[in-house]
C-alpha positions in Angstrom: 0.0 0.0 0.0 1.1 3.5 -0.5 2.4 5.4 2.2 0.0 8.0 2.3 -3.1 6.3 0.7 -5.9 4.7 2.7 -8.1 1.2 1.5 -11.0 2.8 0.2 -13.7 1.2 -0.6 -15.3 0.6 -4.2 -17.2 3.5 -4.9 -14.5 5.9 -4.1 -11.6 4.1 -5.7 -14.1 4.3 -8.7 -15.0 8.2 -8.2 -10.9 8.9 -7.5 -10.1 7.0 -11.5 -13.1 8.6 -12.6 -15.3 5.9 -13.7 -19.1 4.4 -12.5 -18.5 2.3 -9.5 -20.4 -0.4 -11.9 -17.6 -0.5 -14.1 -14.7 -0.9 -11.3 -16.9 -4.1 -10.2 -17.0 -5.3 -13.7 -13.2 -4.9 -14.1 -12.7 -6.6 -11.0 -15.1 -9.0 -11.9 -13.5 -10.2 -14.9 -10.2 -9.9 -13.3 -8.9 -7.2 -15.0 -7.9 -5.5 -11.4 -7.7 -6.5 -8.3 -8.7 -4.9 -4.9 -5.6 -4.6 -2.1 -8.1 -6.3 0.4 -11.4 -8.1 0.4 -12.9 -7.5 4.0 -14.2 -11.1 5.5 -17.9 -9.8 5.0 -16.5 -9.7 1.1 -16.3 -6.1 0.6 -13.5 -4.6 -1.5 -11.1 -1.9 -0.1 -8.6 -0.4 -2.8 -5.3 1.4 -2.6 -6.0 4.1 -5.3 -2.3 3.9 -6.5 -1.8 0.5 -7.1 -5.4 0.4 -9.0 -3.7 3.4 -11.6 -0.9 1.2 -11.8 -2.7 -2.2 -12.7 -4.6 -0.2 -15.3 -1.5 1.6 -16.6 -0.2 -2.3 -16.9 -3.2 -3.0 -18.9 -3.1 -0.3 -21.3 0.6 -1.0 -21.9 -0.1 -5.0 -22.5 -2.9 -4.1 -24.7 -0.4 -1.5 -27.0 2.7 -4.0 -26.9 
């Protein structure tokens, strides 16, 4: 985790990349991301910089 980011949960990792909440589930979902930690009542809690980094991993596997 980042050293001055916080596990937030879905909708606000979602809000902070600037997409629907919908679509971070879907992602995660399909396993396109992954959250830093699922809680044990199965609820997601994201570090924000990691999640930029999986997707900037993504974009760069789709260009290659």
């Amino acid at each position: 985790m980042s050293e001055n980011e916080e596990l937030v949960p879905t909708g606000t990792a979602a809000q902070r990349i600037g997409v629907h909440r919908g679509t971070l589930v879907r992602w995660w979902q399909r396993g396109l991301v992954a959250p830093a930690l699922i809680t044990p009542g199965g609820q997601a809690r994201w570090d924000v910089d990691n999640l930029k980094r999986q997707l900037r991993d993504l974009r760069e596997e789709g260009s290659g």
